[in-house]
PDB file of N, CA, C, O and CB in Angstrom:
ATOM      1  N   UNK A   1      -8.159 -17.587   1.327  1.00  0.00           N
ATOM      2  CA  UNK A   1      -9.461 -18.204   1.310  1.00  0.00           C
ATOM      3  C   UNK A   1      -9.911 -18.323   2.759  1.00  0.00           C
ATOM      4  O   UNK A   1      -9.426 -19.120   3.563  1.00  0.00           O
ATOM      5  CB  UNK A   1      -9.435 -19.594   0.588  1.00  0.00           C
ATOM      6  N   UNK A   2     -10.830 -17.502   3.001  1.00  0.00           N
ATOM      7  CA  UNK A   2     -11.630 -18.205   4.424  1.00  0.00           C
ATOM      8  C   UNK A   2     -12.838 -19.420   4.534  1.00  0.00           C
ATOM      9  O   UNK A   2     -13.637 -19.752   3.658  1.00  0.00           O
ATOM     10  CB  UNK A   2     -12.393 -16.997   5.100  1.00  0.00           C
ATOM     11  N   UNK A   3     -12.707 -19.880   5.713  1.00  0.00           N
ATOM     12  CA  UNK A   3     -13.822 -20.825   6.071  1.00  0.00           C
ATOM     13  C   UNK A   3     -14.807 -20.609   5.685  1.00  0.00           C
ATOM     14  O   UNK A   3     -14.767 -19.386   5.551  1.00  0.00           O
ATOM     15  CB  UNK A   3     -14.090 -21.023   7.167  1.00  0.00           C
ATOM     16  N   UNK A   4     -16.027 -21.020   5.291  1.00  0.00           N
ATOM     17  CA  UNK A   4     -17.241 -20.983   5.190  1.00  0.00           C
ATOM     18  C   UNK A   4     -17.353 -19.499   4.617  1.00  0.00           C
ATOM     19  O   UNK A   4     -17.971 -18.736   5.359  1.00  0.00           O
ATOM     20  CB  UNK A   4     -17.945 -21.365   6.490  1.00  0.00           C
ATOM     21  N   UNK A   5     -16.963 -19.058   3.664  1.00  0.00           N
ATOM     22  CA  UNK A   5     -16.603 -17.884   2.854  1.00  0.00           C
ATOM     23  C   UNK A   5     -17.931 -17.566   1.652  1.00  0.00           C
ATOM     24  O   UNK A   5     -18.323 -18.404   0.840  1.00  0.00           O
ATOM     25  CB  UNK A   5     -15.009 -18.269   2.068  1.00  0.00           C
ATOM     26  N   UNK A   6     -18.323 -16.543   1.752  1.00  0.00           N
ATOM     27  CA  UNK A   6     -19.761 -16.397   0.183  1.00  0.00           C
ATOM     28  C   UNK A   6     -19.034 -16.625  -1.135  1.00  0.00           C
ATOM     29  O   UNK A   6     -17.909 -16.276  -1.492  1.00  0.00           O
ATOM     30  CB  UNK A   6     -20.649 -14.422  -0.125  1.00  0.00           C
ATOM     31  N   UNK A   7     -20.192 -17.450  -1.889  1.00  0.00           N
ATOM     32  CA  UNK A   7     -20.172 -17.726  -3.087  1.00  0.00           C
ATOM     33  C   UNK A   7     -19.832 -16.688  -4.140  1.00  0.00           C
ATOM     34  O   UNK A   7     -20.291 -15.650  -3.662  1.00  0.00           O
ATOM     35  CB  UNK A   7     -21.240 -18.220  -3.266  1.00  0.00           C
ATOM     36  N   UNK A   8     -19.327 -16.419  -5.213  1.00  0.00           N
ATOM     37  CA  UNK A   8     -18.610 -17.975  -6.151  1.00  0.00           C
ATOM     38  C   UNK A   8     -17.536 -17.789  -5.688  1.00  0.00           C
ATOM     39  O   UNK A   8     -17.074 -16.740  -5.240  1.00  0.00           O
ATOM     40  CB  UNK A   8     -18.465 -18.180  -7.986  1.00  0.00           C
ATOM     41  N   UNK A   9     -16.732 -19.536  -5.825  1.00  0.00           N
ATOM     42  CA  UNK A   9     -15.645 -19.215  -5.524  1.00  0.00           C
ATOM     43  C   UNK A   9     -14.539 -18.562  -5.594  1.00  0.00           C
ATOM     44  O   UNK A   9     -14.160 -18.334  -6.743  1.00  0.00           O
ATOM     45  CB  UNK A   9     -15.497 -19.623  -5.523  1.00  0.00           C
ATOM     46  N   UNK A  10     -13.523 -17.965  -4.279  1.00  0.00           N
ATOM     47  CA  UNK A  10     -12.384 -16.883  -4.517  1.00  0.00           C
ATOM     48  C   UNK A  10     -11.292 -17.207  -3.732  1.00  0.00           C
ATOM     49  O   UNK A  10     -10.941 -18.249  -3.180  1.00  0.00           O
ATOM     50  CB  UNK A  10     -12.778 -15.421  -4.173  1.00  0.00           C
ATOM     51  N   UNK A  11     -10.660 -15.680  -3.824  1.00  0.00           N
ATOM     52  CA  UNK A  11      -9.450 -16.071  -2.561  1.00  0.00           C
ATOM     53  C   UNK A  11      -9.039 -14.921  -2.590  1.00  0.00           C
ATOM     54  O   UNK A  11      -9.280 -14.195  -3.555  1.00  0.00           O
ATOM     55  CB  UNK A  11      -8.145 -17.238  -2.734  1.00  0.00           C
ATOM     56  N   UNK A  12      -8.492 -14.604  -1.776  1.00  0.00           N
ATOM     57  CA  UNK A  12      -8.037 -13.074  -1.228  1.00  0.00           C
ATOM     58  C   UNK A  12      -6.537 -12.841  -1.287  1.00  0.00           C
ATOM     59  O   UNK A  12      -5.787 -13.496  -0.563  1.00  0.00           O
ATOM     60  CB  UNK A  12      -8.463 -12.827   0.392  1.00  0.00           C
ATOM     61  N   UNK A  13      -5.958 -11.675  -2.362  1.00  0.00           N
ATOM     62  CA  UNK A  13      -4.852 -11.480  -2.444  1.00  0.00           C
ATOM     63  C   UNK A  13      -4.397 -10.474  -1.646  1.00  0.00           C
ATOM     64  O   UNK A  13      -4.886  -9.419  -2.050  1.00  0.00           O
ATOM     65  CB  UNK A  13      -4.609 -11.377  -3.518  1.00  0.00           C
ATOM     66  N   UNK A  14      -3.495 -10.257  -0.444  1.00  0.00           N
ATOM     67  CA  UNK A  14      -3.020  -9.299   0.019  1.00  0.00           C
ATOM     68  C   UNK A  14      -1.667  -8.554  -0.317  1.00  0.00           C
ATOM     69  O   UNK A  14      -0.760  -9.365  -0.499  1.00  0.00           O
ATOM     70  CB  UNK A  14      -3.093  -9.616   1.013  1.00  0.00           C
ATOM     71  N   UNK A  15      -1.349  -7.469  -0.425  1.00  0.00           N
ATOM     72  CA  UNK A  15      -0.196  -6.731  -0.211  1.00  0.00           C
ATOM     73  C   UNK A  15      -0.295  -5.488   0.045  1.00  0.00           C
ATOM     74  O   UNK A  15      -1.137  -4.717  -0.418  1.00  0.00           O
ATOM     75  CB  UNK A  15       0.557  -6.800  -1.106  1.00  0.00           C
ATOM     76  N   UNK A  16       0.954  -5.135   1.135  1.00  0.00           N
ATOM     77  CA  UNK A  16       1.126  -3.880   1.877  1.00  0.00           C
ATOM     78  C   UNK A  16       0.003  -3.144   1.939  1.00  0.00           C
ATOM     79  O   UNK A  16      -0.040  -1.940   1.688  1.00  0.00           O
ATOM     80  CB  UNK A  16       2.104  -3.074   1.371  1.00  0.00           C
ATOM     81  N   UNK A  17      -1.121  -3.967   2.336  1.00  0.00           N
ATOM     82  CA  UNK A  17      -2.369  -3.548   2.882  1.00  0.00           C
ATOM     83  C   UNK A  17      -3.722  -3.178   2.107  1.00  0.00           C
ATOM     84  O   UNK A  17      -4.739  -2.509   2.292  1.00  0.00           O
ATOM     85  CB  UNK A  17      -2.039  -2.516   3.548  1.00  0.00           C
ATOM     86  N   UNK A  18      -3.126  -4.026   1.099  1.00  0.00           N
ATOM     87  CA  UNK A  18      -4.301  -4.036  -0.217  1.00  0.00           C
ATOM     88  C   UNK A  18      -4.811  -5.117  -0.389  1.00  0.00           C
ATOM     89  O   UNK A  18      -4.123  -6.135  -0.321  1.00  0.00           O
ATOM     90  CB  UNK A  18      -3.865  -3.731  -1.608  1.00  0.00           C
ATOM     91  N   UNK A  19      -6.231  -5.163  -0.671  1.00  0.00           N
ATOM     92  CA  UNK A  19      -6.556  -6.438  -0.985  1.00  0.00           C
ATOM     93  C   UNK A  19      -7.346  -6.501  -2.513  1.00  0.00           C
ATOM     94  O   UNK A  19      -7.871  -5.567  -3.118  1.00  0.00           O
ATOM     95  CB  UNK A  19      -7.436  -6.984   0.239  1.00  0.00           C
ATOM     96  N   UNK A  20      -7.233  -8.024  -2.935  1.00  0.00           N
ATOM     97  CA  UNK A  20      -7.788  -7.859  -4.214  1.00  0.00           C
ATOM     98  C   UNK A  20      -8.531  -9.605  -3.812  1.00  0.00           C
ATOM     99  O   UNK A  20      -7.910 -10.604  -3.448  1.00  0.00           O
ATOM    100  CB  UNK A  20      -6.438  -7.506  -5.795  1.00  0.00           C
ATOM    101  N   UNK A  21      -9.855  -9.469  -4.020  1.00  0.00           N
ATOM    102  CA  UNK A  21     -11.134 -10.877  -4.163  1.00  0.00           C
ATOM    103  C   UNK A  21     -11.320 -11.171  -5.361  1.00  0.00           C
ATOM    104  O   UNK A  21     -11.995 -10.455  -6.101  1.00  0.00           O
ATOM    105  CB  UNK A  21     -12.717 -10.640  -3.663  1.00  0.00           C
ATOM    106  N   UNK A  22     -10.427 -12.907  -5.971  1.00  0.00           N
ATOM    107  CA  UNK A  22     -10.351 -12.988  -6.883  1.00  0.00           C
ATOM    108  C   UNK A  22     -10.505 -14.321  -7.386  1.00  0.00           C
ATOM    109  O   UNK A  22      -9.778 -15.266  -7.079  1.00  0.00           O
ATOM    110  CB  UNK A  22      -9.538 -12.416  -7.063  1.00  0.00           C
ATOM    111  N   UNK A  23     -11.839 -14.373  -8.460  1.00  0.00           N
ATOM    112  CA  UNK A  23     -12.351 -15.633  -8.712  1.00  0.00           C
ATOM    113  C   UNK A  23     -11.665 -16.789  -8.944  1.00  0.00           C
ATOM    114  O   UNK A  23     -10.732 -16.768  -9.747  1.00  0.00           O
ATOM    115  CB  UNK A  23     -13.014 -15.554  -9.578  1.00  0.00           C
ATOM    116  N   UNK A  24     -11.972 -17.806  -8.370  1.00  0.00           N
ATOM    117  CA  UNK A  24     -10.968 -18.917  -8.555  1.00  0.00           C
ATOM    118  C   UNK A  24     -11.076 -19.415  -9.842  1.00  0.00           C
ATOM    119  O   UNK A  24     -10.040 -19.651 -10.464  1.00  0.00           O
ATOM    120  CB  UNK A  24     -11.119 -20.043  -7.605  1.00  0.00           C
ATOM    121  N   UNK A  25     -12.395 -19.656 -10.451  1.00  0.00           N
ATOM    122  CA  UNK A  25     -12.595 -20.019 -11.888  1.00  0.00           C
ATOM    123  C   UNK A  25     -12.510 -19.331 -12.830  1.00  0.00           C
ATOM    124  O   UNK A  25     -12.914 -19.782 -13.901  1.00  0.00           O
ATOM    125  CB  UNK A  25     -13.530 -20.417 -12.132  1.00  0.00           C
ATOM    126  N   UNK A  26     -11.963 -18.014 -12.766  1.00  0.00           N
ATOM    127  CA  UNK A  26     -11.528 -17.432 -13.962  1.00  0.00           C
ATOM    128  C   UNK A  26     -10.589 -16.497 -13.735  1.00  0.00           C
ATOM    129  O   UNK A  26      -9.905 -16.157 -14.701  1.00  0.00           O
ATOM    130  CB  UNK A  26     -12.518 -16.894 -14.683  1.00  0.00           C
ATOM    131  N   UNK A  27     -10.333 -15.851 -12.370  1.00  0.00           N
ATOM    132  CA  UNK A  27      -9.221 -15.162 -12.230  1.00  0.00           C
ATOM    133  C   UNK A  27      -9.590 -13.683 -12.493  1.00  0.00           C
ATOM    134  O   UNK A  27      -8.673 -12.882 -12.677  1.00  0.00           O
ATOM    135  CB  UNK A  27      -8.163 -15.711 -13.115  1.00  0.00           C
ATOM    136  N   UNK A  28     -10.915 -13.262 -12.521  1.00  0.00           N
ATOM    137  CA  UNK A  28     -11.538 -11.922 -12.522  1.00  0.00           C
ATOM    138  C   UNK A  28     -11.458 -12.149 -11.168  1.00  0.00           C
ATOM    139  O   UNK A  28     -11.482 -13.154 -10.457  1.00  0.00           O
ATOM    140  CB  UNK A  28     -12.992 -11.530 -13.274  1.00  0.00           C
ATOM    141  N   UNK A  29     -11.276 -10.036 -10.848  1.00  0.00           N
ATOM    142  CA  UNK A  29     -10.661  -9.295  -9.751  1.00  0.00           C
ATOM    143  C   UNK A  29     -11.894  -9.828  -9.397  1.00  0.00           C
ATOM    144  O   UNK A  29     -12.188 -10.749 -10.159  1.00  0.00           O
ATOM    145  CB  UNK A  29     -10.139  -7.671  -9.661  1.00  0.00           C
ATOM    146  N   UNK A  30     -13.114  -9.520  -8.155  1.00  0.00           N
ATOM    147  CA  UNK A  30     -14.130  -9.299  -7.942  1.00  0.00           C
ATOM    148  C   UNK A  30     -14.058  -8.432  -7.046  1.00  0.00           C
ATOM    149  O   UNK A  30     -15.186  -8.148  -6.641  1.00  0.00           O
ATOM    150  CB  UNK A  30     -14.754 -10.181  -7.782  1.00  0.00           C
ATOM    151  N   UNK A  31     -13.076  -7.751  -6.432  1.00  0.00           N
ATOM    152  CA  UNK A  31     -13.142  -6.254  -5.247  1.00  0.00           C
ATOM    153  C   UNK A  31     -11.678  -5.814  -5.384  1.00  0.00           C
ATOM    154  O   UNK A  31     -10.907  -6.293  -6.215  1.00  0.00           O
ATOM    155  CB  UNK A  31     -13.548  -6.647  -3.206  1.00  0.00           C
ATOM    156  N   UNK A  32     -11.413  -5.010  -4.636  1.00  0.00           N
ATOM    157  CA  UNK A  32     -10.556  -4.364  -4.501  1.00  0.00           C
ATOM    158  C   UNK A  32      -9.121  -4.414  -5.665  1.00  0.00           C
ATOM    159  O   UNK A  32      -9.145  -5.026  -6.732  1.00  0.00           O
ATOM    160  CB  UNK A  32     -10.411  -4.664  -3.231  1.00  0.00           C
ATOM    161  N   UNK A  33      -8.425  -3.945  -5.356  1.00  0.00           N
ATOM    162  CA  UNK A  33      -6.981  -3.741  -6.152  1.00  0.00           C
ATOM    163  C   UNK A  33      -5.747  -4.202  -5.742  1.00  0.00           C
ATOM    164  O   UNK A  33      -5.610  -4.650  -4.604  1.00  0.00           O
ATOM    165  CB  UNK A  33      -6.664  -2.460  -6.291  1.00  0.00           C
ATOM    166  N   UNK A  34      -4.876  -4.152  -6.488  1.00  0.00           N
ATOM    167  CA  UNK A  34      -3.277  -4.327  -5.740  1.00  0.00           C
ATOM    168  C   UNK A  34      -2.601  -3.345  -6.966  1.00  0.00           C
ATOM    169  O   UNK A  34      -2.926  -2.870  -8.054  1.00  0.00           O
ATOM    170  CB  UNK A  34      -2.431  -6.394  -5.636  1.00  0.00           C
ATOM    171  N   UNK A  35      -1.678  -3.366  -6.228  1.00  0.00           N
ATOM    172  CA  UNK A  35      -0.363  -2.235  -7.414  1.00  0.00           C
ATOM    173  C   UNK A  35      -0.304  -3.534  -8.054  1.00  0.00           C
ATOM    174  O   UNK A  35      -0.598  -4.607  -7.528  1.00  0.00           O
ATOM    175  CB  UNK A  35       1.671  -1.340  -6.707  1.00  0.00           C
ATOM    176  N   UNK A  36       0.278  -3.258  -9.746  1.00  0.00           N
ATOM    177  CA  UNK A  36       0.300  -3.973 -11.144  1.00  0.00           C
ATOM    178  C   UNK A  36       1.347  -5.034 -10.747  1.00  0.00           C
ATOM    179  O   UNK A  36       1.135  -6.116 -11.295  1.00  0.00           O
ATOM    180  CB  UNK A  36       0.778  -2.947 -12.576  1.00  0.00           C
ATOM    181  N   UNK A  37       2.177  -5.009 -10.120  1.00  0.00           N
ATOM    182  CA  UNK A  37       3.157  -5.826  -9.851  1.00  0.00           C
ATOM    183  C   UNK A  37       2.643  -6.739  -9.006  1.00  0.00           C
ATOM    184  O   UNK A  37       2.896  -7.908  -9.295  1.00  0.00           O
ATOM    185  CB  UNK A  37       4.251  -5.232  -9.389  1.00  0.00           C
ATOM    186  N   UNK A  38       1.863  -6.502  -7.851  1.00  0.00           N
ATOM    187  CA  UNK A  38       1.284  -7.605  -7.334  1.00  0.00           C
ATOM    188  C   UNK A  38       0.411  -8.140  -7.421  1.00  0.00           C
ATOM    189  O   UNK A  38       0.221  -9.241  -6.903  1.00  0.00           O
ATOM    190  CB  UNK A  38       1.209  -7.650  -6.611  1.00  0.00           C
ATOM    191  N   UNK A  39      -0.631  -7.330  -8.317  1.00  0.00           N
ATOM    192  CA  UNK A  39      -1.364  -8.385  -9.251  1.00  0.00           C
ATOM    193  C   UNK A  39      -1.243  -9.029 -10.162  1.00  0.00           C
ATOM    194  O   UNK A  39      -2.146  -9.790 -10.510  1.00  0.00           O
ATOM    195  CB  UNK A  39      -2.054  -8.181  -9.638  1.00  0.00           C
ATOM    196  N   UNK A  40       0.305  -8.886 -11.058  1.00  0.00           N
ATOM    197  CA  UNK A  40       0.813 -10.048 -11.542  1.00  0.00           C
ATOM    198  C   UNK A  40       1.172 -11.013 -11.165  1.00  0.00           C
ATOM    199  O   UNK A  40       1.394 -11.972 -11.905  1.00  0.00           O
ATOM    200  CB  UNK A  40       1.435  -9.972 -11.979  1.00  0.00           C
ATOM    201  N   UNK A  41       1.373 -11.023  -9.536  1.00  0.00           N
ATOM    202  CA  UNK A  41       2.694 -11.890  -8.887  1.00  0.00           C
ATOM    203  C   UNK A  41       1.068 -12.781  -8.380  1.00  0.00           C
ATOM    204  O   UNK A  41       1.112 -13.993  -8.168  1.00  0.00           O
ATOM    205  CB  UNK A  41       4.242 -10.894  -7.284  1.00  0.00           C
ATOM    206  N   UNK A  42      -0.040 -12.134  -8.265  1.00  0.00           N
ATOM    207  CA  UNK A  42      -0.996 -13.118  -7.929  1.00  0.00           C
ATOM    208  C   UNK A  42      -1.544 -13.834  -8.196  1.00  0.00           C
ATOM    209  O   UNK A  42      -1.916 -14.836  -7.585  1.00  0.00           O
ATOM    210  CB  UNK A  42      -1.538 -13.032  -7.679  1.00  0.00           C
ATOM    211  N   UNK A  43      -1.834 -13.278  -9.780  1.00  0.00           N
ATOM    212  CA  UNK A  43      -2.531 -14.139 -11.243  1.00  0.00           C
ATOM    213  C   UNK A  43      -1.329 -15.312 -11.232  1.00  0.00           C
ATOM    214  O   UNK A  43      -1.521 -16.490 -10.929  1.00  0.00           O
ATOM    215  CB  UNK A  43      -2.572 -12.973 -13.160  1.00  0.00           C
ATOM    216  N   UNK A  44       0.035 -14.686 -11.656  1.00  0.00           N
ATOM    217  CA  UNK A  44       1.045 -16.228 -11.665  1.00  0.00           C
ATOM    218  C   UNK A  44       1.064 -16.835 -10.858  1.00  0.00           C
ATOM    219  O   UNK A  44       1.721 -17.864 -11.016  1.00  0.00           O
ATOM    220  CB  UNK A  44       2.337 -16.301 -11.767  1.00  0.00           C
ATOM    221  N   UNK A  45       0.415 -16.644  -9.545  1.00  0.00           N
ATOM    222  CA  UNK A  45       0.313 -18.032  -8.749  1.00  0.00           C
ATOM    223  C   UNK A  45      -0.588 -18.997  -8.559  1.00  0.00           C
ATOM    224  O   UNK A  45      -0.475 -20.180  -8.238  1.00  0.00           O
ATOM    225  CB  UNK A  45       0.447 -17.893  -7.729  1.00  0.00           C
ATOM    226  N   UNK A  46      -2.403 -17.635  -9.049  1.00  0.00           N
ATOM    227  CA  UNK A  46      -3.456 -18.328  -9.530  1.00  0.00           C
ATOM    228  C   UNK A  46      -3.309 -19.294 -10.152  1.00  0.00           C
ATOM    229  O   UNK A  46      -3.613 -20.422  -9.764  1.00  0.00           O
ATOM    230  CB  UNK A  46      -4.114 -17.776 -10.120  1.00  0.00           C
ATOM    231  N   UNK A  47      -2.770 -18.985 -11.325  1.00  0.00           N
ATOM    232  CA  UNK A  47      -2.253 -19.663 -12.956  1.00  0.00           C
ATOM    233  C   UNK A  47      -1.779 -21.269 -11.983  1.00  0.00           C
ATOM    234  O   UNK A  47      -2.410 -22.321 -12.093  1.00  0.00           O
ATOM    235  CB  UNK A  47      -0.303 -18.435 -14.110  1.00  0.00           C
ATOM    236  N   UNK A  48      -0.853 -21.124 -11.303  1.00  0.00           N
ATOM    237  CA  UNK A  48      -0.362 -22.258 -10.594  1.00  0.00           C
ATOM    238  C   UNK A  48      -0.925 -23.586  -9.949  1.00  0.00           C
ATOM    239  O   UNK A  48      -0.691 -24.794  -9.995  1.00  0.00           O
ATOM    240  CB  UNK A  48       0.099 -21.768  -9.787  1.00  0.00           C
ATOM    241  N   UNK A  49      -2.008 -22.499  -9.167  1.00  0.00           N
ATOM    242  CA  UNK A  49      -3.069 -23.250  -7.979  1.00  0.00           C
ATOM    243  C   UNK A  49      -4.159 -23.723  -8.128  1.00  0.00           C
ATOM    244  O   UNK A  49      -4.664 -24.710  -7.594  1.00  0.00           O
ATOM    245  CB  UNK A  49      -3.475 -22.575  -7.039  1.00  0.00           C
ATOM    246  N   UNK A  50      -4.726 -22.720  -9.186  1.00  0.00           N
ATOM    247  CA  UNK A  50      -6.035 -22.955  -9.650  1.00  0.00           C
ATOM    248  C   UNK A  50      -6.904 -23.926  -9.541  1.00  0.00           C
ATOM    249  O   UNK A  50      -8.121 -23.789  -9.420  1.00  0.00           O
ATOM    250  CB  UNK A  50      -6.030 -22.882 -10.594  1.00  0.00           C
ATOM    251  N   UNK A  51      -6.132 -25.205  -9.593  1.00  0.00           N
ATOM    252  CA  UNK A  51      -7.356 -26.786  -9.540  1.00  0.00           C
ATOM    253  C   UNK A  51      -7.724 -26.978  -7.897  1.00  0.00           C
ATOM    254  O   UNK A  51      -8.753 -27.157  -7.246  1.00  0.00           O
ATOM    255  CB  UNK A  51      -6.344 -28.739 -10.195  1.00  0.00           C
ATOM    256  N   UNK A  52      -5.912 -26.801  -7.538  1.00  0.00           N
ATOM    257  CA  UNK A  52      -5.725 -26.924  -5.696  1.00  0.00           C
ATOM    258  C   UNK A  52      -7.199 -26.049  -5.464  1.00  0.00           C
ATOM    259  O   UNK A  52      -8.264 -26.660  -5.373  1.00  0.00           O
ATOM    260  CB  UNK A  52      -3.865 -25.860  -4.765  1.00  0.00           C
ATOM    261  N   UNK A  53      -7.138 -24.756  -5.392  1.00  0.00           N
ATOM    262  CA  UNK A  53      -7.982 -23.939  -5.068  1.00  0.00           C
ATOM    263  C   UNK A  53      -9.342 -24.131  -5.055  1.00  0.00           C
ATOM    264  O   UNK A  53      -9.994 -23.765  -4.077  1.00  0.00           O
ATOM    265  CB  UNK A  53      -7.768 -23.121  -5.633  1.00  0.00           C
ATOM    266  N   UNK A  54      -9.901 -24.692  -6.071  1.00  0.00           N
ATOM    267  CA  UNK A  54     -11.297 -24.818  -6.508  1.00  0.00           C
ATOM    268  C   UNK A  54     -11.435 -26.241  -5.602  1.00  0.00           C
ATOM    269  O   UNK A  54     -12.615 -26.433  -5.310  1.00  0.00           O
ATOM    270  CB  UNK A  54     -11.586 -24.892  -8.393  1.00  0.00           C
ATOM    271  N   UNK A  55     -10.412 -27.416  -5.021  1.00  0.00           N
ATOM    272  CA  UNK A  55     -10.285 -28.889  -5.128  1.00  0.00           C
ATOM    273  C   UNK A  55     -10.720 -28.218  -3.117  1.00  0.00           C
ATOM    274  O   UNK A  55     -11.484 -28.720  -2.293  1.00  0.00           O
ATOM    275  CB  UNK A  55      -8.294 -29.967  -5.953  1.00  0.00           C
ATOM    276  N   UNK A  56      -9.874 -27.032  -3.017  1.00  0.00           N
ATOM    277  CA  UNK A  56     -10.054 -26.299  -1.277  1.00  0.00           C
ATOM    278  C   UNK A  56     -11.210 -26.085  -1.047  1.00  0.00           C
ATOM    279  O   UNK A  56     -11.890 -26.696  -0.223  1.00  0.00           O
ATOM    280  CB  UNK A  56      -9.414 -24.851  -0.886  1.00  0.00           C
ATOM    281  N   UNK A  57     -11.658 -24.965  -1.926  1.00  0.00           N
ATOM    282  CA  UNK A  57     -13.153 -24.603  -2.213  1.00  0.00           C
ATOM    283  C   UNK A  57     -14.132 -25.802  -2.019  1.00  0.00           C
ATOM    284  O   UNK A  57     -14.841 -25.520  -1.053  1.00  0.00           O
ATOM    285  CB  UNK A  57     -13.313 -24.082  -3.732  1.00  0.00           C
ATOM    286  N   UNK A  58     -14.328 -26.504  -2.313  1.00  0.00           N
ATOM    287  CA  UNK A  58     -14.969 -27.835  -2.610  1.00  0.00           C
ATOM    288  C   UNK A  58     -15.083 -28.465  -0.976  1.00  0.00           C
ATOM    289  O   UNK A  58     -16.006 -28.728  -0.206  1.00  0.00           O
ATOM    290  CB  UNK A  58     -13.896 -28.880  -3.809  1.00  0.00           C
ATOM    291  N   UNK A  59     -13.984 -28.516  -0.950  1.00  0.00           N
ATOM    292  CA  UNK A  59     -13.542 -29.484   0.223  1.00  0.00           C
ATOM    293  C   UNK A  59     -14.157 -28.776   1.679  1.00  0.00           C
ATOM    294  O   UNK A  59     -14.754 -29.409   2.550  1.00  0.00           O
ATOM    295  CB  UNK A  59     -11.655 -29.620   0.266  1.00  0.00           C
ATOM    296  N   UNK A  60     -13.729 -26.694   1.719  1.00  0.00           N
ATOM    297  CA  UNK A  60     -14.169 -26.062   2.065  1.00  0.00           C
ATOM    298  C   UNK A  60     -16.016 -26.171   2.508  1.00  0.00           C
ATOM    299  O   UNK A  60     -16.470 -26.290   3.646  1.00  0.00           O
ATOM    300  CB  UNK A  60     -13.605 -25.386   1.313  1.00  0.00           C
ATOM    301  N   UNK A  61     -16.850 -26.076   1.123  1.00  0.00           N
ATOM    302  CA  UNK A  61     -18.229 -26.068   1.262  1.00  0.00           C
ATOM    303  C   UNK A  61     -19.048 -27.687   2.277  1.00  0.00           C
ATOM    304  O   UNK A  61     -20.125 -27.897   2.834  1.00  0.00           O
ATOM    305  CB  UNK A  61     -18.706 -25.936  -0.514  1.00  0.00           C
ATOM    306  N   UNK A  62     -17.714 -28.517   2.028  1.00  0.00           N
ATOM    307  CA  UNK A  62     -18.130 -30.204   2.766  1.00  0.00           C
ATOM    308  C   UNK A  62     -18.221 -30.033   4.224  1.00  0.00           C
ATOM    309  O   UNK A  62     -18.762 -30.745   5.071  1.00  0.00           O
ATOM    310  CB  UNK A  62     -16.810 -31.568   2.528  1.00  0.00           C
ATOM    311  N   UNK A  63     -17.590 -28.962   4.322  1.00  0.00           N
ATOM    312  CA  UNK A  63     -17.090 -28.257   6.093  1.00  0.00           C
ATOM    313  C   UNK A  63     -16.110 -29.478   6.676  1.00  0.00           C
ATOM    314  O   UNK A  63     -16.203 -30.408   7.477  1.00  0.00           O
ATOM    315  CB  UNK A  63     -18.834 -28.038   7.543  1.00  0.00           C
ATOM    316  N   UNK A  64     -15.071 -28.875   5.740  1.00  0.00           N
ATOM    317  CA  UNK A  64     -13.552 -29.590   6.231  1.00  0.00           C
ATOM    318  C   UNK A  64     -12.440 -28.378   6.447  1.00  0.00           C
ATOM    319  O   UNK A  64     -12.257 -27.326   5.835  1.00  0.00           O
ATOM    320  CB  UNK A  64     -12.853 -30.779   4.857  1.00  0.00           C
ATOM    321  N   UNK A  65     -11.923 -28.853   7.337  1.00  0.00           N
ATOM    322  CA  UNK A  65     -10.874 -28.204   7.658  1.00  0.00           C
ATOM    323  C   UNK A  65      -9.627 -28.021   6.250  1.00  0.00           C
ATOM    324  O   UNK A  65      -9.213 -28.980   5.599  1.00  0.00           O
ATOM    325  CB  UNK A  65     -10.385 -29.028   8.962  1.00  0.00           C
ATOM    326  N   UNK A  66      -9.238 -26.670   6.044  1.00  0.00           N
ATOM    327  CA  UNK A  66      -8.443 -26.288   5.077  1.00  0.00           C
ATOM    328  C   UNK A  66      -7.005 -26.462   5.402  1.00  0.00           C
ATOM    329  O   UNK A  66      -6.528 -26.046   6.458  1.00  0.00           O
ATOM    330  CB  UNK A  66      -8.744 -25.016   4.753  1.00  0.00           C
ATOM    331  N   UNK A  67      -6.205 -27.180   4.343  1.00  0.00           N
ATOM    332  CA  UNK A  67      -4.891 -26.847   4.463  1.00  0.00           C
ATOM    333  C   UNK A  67      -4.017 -26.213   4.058  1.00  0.00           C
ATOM    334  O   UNK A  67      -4.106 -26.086   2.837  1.00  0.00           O
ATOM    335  CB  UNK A  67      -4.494 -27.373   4.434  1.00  0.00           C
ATOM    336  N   UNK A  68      -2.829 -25.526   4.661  1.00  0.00           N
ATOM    337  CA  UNK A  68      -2.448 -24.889   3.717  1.00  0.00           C
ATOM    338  C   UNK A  68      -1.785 -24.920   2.353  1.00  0.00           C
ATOM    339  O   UNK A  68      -1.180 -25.925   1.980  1.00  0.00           O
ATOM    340  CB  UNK A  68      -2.067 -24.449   4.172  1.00  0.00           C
ATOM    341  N   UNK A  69      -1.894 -23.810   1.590  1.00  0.00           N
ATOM    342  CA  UNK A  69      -1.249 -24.080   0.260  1.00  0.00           C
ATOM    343  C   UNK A  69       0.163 -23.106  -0.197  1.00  0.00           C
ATOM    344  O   UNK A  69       0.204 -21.896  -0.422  1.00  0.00           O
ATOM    345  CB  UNK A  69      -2.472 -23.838  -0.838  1.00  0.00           C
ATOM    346  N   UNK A  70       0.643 -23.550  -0.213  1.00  0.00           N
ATOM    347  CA  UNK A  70       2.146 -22.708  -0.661  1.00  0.00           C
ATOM    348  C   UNK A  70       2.412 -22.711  -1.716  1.00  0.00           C
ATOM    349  O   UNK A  70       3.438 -22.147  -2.096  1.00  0.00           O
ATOM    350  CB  UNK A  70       3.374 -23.082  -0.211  1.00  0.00           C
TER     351      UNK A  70
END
């Protein structure tokens, strides 16, 4: 997720140089790809974060500093 990032909300999945922009409120891709394996490994963490994320997002648009999420 970046700072002051365009609407609706997302977050950016990377691997070995792929990226996939992916809605926080529903978990549709919105750009790019990843190999099947790491777009599973991303959705199951979505699945995880999801409230955190949208709670970042939020907090994000107030223009607050983000923390990280693991």
């Amino acid at each position: 997720m970046f700072f002051k990032d365009h609407q609706p909300p997302h977050f950016h999945a990377e691997y070995a140089g792929e990226e996939e922009v992916i809605e926080i409120q529903t978990g549709r891709v919105l750009e790019g790809k990843l190999p099947r394996r790491a777009h599973k490994m991303a959705m199951e963490w979505w699945e995880e974060h999801r409230d955190e994320l949208l709670e970042m997002w939020n907090e994000n648009d107030r223009n607050r500093k983000l923390p990280p999420l693991d």
